[in-house]
N, C-alpha and C positions, 0 to 999 in steps of 0.2 A: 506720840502726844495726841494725833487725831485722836487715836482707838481707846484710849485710856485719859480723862480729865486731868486727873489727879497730874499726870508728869506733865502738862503744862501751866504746874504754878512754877515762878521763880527759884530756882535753885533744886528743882525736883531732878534733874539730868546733867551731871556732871561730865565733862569729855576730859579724861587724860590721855597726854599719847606718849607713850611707850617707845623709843629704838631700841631695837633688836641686835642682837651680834650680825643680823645678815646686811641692816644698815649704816651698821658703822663700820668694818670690816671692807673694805672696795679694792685694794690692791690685791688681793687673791682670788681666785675662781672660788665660786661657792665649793664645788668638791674638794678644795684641797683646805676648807676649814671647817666639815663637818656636813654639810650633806643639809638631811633629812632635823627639823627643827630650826633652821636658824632665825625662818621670822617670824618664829611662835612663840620660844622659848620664855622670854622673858615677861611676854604677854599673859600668856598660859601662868608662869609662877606667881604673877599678881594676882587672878584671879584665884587660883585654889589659895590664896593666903589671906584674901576677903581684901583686900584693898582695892580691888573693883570688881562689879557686879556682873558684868557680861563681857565679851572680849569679841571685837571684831578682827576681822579673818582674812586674806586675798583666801579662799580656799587653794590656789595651785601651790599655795607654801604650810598649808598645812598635812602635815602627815598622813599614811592611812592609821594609825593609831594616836588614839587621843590621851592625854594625860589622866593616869586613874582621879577619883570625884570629881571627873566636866563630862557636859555631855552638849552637843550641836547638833540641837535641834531647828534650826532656823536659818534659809540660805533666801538672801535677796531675790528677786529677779533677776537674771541674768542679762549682762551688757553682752554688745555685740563679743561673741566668741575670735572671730579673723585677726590676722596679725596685719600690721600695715607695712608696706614698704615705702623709708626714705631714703632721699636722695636728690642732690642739687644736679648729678649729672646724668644720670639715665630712668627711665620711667619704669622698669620693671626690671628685676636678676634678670628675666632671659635677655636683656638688650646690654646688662653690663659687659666691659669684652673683659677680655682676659686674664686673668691676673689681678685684675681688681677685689679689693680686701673691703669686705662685710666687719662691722663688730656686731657680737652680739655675745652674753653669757651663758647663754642655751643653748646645752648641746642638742636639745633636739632641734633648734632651728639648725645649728652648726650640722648635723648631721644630713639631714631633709635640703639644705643648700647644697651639699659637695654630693649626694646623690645625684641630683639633676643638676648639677652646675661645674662639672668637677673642674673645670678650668679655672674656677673662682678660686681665692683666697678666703680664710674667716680668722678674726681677729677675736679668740674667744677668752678674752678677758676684759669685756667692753663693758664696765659696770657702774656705777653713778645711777643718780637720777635721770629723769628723763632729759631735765635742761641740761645735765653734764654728757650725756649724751649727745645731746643735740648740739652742742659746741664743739666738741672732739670731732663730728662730723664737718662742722663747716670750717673747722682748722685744717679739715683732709687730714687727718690721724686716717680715716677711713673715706669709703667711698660711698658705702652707702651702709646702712641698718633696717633692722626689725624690730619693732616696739607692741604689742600688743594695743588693739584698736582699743580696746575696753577703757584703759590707764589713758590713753589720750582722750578719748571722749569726757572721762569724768573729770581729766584737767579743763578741759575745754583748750583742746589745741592740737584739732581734728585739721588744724588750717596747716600743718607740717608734711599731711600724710602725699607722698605721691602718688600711691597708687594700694590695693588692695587685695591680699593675694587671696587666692580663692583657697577651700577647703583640700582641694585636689592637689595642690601645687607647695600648700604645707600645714598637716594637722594641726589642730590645738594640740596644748597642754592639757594634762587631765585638768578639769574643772577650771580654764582659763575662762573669763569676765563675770565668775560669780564669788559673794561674800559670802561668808556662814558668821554667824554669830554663836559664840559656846555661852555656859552658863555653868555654875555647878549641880552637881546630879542630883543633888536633893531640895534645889533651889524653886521652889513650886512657882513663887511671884513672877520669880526673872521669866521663867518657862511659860508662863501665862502673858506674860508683855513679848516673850519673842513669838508667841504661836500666831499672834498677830498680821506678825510680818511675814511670816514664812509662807514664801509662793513654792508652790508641791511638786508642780512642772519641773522648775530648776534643781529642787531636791532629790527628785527622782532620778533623775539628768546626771547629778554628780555622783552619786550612790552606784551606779552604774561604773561610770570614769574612773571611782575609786576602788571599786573591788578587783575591777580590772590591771590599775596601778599594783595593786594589795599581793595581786595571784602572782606580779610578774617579781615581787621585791624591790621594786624599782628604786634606784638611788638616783643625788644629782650626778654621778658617772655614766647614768646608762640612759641614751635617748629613747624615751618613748612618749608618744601623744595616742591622744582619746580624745572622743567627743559622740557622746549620745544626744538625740535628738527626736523631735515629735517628726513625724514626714504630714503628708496633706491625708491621710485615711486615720489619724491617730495611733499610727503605729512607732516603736520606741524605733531606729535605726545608729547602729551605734559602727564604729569605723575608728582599728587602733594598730599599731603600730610599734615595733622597737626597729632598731638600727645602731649598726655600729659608728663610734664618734667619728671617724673617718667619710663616714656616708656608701661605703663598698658593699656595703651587704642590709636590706631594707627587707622586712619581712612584716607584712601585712593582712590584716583581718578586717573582716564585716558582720554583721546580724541582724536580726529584725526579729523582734517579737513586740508582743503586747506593752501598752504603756502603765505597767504595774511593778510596785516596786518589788518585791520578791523575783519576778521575770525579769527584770531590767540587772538585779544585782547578780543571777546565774550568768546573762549573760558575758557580763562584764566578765566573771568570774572563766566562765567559758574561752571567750574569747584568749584572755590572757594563758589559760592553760595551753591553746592550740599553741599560739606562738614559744612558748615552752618548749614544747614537745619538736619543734620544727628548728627552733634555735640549736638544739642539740648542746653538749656538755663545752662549757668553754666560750659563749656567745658573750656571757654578762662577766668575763673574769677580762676587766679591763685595768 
């Protein structure tokens, strides 16, 4: 509306919202009801059927393949990437004792905890929203969780987190705390209102994450995290990972090259193949 007059007269921008099968759907693990689309699907069919004009995105639920005429050209500024950790009785996983059960629906956190925690329990079917989460936990269903800092910041309810786990201690998602907005592919207007908004950093960022994603096949069965980044010389630093859901076997990568996007998406592409090659036949047959 800054950028463009016209979409701030009365009734120029319409908001529909859209549930998805991923958020209606809470009694089952996302894997065991289809994986790969579920908070897109229904979004994504609106827009190719012209019932609405651009479709916003968490980009870590959106696909490496996008629905033939859309095209996502446009990714917000990125929110804080970090996961946060809660909890009413202990201030960090290393201080939980024993046996104490984590929920979370992510195996890659699930996995990335019982690597470095193997004493822990995880309760991986802990699904809801953030406030049914957050309930389930203060009823002690569990002892503590992991919510992505990003989703609490933009609720505004940064005032839950106990503590914050560093990069080292547990990856992102590919393209965890950024938006992409799609468009259709021949849609010039839409594609001129979203060039707008589109910050290149963040773009570059995920393009990286997702070819990476892309090279490994990755499904919601298989833990893997990514996260590309600028360091302080402007170079791209990207740090990815698969593991088995158990956490017993964690096989790890890193890069550096230039902050361009052709070099950022080999690397990605790169990366994902070493871990391939190192997984050997039978890693991702879970």
């Amino acid at each position: 509306m800054a950028s463009h007059p016209e979409l701030a007269e009365e009734g120029a921008i319409k908001i529909v919202v859209i549930k998805t099968t991923g958020d209606k759907i809470l009694s089952q693990p996302l894997a065991d009801i289809g994986g790969k689309g579920l908070f897109t699907r229904e979004i994504d069919e609106a827009l190719i059927n012209g019932d609405i004009d651009i479709a916003v995105h968490s980009m870590k639920d959106v696909p490496t393949y996008l629905p033939e005429k859309t095209i996502l050209p446009c990714n917000l500024q990125r929110e804080d990437v970090h996961d946060a950790f809660i909890s009413s009785s202990a201030s960090s996983l290393s201080v939980l004792p024993a046996g104490s059960v984590v929920g979370t629906a992510s195996l890659r956190r699930k996995s990335q905890i019982l690597h470095r925690y193997p004493l822990l329990k995880v309760e991986d079917n802990f699904r809801g929203n953030v406030q049914t989460r957050l309930r389930k936990l203060n009823e002690g269903v569990v002892q503590a969780t992991l919510l992505a800092l990003a989703g609490l910041k933009r609720l505004s309810m940064t005032e839950n987190v106990t503590s914050i786990l560093s990069i080292d201690e547990m990856l992102p998602a590919v393209a965890q705390g950024a938006i992409g907005i799609a468009c259709r592919s021949k849609d010039e207007k839409m594609a001129t209102y979203l060039a707008s908004l589109n910050h290149d950093e963040t773009r570059l960022a995920v393009a990286c994450e997702r070819a990476f994603l892309e090279t490994l096949d990755g499904s919601c069965r298989t833990p893997i995290a990514g996260y590309a980044f600028k360091d302080g010389d402007g170079n791209c630093i990207f740090k990815g990972l698969v593991a088995s859901p158990d956490g017993t076997r964690m096989l790890e990568t890193s890069r550096k090259g230039s902050y361009v996007f052709e070099d950022m998406v080999m690397m990605g592409k790169d990366a994902g193949k070493e871990l391939l090659s190192r997984a050997g036949p039978g890693f991702f047959d879970f």
